[in-house]
GUDRENSE-385510 format. One record per residue (C-alpha): x negated, y, z negated; residue number from 0. Coordinates in nm, 2 decimals, padded with zeros to 4 digits. Each point is the difference from the previous one (the first is absolute). Layout:
N
{{X Y Z} NUM};
...
This chain:
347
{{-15.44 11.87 -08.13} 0};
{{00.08 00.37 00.09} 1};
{{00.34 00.02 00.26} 2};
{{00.16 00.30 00.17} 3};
{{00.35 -00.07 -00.01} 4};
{{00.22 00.21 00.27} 5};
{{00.40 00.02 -00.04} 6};
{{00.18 00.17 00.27} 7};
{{00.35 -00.23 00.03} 8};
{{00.24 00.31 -00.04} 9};
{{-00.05 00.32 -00.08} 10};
{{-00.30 00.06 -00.28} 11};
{{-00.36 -00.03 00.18} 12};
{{-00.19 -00.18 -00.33} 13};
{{-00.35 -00.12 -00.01} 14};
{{-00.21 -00.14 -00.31} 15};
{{-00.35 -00.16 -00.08} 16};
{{00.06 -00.32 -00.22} 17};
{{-00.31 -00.11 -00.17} 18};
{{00.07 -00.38 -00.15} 19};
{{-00.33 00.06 -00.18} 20};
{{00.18 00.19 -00.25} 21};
{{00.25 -00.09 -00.27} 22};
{{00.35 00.09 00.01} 23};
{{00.14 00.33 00.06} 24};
{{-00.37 00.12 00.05} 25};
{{-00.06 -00.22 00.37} 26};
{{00.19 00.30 00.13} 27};
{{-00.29 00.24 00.09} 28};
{{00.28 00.24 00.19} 29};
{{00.29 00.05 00.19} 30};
{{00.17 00.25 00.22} 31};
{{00.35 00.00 00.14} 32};
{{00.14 00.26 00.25} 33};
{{00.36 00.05 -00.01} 34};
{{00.20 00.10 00.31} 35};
{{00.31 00.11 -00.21} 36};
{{-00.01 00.36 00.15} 37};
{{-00.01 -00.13 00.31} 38};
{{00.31 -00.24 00.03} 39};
{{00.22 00.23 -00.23} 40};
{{00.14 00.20 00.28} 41};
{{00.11 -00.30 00.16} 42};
{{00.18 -00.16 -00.36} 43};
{{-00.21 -00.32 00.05} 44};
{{-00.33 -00.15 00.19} 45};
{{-00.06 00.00 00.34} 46};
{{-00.22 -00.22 00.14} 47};
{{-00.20 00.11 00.26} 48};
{{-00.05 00.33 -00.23} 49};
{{-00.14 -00.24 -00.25} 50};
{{-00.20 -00.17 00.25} 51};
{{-00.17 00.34 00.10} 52};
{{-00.07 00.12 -00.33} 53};
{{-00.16 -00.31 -00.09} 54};
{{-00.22 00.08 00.32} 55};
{{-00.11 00.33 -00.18} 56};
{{-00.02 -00.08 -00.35} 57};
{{-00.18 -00.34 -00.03} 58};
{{-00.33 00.03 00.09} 59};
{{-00.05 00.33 -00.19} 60};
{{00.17 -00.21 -00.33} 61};
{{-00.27 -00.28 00.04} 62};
{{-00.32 00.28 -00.02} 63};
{{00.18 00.16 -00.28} 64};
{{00.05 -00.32 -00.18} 65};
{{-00.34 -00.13 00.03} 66};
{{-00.16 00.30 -00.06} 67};
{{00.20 00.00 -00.33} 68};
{{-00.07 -00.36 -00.07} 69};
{{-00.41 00.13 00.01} 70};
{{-00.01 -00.27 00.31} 71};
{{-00.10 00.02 00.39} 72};
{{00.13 -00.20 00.27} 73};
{{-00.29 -00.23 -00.03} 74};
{{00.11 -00.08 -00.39} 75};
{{00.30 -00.19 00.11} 76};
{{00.03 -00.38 00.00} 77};
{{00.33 -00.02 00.14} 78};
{{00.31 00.17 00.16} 79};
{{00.35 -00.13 -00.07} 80};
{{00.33 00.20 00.12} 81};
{{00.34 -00.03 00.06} 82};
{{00.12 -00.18 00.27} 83};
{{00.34 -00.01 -00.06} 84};
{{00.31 00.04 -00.12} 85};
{{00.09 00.30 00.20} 86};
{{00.02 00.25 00.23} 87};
{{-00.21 -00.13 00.35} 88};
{{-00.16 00.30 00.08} 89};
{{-00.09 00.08 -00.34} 90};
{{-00.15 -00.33 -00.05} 91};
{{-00.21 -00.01 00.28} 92};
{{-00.15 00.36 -00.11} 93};
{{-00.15 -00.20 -00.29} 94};
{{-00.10 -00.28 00.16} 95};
{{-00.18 00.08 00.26} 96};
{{-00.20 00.26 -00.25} 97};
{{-00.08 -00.34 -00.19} 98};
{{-00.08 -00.20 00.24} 99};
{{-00.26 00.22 00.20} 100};
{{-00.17 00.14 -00.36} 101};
{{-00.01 -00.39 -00.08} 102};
{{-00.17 -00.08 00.35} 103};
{{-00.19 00.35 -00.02} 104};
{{-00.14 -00.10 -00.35} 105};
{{00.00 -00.39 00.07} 106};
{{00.19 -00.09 -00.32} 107};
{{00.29 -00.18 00.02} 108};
{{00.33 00.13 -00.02} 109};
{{00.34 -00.15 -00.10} 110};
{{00.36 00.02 00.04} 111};
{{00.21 00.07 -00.33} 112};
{{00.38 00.01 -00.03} 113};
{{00.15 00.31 -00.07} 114};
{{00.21 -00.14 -00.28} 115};
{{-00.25 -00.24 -00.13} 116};
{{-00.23 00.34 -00.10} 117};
{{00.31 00.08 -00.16} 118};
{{00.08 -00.31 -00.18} 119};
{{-00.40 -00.02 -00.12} 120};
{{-00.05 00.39 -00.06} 121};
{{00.07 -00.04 -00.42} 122};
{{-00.26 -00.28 00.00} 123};
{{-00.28 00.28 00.05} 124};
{{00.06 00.14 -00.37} 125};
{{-00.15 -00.07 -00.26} 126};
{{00.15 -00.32 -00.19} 127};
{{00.16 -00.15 00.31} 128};
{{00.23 -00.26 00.02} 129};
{{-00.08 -00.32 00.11} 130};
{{00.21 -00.23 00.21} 131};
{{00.28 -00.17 -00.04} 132};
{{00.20 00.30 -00.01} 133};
{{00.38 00.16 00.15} 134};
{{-00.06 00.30 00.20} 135};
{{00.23 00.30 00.10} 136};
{{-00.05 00.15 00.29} 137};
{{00.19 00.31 00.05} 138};
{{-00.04 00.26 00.25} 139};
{{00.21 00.22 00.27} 140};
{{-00.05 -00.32 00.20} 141};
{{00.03 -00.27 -00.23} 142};
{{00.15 -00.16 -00.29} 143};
{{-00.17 -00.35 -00.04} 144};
{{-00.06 -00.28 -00.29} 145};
{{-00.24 -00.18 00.05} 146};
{{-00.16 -00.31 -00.18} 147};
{{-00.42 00.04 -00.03} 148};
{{-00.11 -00.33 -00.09} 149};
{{-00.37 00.10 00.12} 150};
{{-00.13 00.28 00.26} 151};
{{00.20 -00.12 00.33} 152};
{{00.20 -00.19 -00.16} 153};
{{00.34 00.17 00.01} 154};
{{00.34 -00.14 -00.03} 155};
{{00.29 00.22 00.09} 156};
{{00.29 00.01 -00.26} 157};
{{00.21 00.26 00.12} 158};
{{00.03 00.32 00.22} 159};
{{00.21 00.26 00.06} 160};
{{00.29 -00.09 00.26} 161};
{{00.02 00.38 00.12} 162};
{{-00.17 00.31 -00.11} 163};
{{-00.32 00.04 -00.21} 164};
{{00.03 00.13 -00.34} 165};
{{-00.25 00.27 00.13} 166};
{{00.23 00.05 00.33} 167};
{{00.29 00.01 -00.23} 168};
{{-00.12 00.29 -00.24} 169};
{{-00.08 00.18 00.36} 170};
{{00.29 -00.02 00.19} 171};
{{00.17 00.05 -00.35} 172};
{{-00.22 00.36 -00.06} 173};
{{00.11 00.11 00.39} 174};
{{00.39 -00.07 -00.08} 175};
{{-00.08 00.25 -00.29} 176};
{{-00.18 00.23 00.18} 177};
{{-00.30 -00.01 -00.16} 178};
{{-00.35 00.05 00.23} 179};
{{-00.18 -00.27 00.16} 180};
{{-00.15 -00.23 -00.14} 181};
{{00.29 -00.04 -00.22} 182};
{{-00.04 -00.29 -00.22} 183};
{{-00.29 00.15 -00.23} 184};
{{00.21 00.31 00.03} 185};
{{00.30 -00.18 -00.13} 186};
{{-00.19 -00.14 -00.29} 187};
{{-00.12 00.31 -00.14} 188};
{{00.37 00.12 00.05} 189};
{{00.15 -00.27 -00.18} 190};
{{-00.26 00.12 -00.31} 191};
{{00.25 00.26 -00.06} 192};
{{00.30 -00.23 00.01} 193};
{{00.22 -00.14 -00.28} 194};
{{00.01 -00.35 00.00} 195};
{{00.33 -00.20 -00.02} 196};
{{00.19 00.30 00.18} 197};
{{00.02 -00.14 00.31} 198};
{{00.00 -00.42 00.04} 199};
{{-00.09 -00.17 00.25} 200};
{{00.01 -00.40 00.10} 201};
{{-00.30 -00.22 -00.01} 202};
{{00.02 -00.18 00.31} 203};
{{-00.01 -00.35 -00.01} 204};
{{-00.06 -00.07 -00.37} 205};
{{00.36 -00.10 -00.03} 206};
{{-00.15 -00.33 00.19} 207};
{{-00.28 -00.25 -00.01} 208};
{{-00.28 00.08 00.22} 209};
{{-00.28 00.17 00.03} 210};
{{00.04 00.26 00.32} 211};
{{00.12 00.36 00.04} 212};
{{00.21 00.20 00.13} 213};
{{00.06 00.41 00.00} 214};
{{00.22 00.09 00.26} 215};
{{00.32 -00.02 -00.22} 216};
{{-00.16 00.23 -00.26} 217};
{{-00.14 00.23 00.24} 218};
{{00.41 00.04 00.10} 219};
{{00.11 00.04 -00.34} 220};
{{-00.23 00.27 -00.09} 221};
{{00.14 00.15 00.35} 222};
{{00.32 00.02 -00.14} 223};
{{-00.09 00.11 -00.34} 224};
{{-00.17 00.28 00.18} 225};
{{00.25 00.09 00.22} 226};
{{00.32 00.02 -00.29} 227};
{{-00.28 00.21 -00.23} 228};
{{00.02 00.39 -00.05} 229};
{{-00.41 -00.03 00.10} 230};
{{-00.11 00.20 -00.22} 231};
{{-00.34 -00.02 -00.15} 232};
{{00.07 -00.20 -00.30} 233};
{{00.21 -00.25 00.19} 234};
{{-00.26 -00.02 00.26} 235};
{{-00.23 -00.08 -00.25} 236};
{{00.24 -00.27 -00.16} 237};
{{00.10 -00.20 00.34} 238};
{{-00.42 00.02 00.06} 239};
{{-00.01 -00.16 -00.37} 240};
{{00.24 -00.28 00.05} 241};
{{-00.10 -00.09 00.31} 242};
{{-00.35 -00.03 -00.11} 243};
{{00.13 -00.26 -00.30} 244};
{{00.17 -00.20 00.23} 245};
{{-00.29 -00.11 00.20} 246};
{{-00.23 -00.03 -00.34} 247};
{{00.23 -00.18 -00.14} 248};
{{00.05 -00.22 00.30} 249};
{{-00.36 -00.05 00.09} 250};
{{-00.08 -00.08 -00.43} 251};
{{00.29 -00.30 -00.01} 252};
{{-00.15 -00.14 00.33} 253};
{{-00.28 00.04 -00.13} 254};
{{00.05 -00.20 -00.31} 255};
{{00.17 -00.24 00.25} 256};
{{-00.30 -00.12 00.15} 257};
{{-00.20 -00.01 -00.28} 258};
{{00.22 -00.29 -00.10} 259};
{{00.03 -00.14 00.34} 260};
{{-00.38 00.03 00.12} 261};
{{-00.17 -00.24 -00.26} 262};
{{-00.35 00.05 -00.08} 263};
{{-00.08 -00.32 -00.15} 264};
{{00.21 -00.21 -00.22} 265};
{{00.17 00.33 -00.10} 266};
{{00.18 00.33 00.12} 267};
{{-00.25 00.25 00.09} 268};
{{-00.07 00.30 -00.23} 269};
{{-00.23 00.27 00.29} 270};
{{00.19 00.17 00.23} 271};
{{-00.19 00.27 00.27} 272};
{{00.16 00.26 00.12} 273};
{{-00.13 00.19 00.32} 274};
{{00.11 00.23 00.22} 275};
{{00.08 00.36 00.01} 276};
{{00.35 -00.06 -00.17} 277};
{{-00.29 -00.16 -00.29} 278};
{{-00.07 00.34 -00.08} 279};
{{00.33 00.11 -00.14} 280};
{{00.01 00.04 -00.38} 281};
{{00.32 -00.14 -00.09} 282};
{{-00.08 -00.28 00.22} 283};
{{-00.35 -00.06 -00.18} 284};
{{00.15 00.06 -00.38} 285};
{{00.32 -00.28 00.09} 286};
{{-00.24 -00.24 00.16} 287};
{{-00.29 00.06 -00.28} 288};
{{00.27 -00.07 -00.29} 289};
{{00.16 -00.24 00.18} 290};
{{-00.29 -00.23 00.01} 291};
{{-00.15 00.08 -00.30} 292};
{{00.39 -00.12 -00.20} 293};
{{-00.16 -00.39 00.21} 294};
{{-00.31 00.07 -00.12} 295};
{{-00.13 00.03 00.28} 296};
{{-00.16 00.36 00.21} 297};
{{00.04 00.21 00.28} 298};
{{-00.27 00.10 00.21} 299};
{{00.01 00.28 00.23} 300};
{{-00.26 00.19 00.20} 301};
{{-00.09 00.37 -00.07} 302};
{{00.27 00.24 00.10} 303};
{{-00.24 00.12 00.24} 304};
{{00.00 -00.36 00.12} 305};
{{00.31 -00.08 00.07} 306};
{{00.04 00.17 00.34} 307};
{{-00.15 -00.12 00.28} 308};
{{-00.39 00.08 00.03} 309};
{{-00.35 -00.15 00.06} 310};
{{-00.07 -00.09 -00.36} 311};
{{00.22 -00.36 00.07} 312};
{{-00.12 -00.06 00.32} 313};
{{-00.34 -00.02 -00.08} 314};
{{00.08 -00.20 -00.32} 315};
{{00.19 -00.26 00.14} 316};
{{-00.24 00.01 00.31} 317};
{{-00.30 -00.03 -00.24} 318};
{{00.15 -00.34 -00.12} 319};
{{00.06 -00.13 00.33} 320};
{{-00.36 00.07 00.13} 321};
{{-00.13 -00.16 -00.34} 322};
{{00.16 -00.30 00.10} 323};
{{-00.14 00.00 00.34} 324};
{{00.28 00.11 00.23} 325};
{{-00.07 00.18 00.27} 326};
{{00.14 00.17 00.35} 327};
{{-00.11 -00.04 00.37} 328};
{{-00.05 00.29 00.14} 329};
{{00.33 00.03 00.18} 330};
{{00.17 00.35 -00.14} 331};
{{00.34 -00.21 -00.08} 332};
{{00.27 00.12 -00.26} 333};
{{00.33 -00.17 -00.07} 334};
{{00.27 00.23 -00.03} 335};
{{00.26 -00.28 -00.15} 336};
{{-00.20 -00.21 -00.27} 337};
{{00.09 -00.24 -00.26} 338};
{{-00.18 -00.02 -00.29} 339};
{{00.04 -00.36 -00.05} 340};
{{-00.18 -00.06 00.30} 341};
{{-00.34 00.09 -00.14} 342};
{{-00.27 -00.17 -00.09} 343};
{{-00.08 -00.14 -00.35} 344};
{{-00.30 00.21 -00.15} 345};
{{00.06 -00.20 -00.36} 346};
């Protein structure tokens, strides 16, 4: 089965061909994201009917681009799966209704995939995939989330941040420094320069059981330490280093946490997934990686490239969906506000 997956939540206009003919990493035949980065940066953050309108522009161009890539036409597709929420309204409805009249057009049938679901699902399109029952992390600029995967659609919620995202956090974190928008991969590659130990902060809410987060408090303390500092480039780079240790080391113990509380059988688990964009950092990846391998256990992340939010996971997790015979009416419907755990089982 050949789908054309189509992501437009936020602010990246992504759009893949997922062929479940082929193994592993190779089912991919091509993506394509568009980024409007340059055009939110004046404004220090998204705005949505600017990200509506850009969708407008950049989507349909995306989808010849990406089939032509893929070697396919139109007429090669089996199915059409895109996001129908969480997000922004406007931007959701952009994709949709793209879907759902190419679906109609092409009368193959189309389906509804949750945003963080193609997140969640995104590292089981590599080669060697996990296989449920597994702990997921799911960590973004709009969520931090454990989740429990006994089977796809089967998700328990362990815990979730009470205030900001981890992503949100290294954002709003990167502005208070003064560093461009988007901050948060900005403060990463900041904190590469930074000395670790210099500057410590607290790991919020390991001082207690349970399995949420917070990262308000450390978002103040790093206000503080920036505000007593002499600012210079070093100490910049220091502040950006501890900050950044705080939240690994926060998200690793939580981690570990749920690996103990989730259960996958008679025993702890040992596979944790991490996705999200906040997947992609490297200290993140090497804690997490080490980590699990000291349970003997693994971590299994998607592809840097991956870990943002594109096409590539909407058509995967769509794809498996459509295999199992769901399907949508032809209503152009997306659900801004969605919880995962009301899905439907796939396995």
């Amino acid at each position: 089965m050949r789908v054309l997956g189509i992501e437009t939540s936020c602010d990246e206009t992504g759009v893949a061909v997922y062929d479940t003919a082929l193994p592993g990493a190779a089912g991919l035949r091509a993506h394509a994201v568009y980024s409007q980065i340059a055009l939110h940066a004046e404004y220090g953050g998204v705005v949505p009917e600017l990200a509506s309108r850009d969708h407008v522009r950049k989507l349909l161009p995306l989808v010849r681009q990406t089939l032509a890539e893929a070697g396919l036409g139109t007429a090669d597709l089996d199915g059409v799966a895109y996001t129908a929420g969480p997000g922004l309204v406007g931007a959701l409805l952009v994709g949709a209704g793209t879907a759902r009249a190419l679906a109609w057009a092409l009368d193959v049938p189309a389906v509804a995939v949750h945003h963080m679901e193609g997140h969640l699902l995104a590292p089981l399109m590599e080669d060697d995939p996990p296989e449920p029952p597994f702990v997921a992390l799911l960590v973004s600029g709009g969520h931090t989330q454990l989740v429990a995967v006994d089977g796809i659609g089967r998700y328990r919620l362990l815990g979730e941040t009470l205030d900001d995202a981890a992503g949100e956090a290294f954002d709003k974190t990167a502005k208070m420094m003064g560093l461009p928008y988007p901050g948060g991969p900005q403060l990463a590659a900041l904190a590469e320069q930074g000395t670790p130990g210099v500057f410590r902060f607290a790991r919020p809410m390991t001082d207690r059981p349970g399995l949420d987060f917070s990262f308000s408090g450390l978002k103040t303390q790093v206000l503080l330490a920036w505000r007593q500092s002499d600012r210079s480039p070093q100490t910049r780079a220091d502040i950006a280093r501890g900050f950044e240790d705080a939240v690994v080391d926060t998200l690793a113990i939580k981690c570990e946490r749920a690996l103990d509380a989730a259960g996958c059988g008679p025993r702890a688990c040992t596979t944790l997934v991490v996705a999200g964009g906040v997947g992609a950092n490297k200290h993140l990846r090497a804690r997490l990686q080490q980590m699990c391998a000291k349970r003997g256990g693994r971590a299994c992340f998607p592809r840097p490239a991956l870990c943002t939010d594109n096409g590539a996971m909407i058509a995967f997790a769509g794809a498996l969906r459509l295999q199992a015979g769901q399907r949508e009416d032809a209503q152009v419907k997306v659900t801004p506000r969605w919880d995962m755990a009301a899905l439907p089982a796939v396995s």
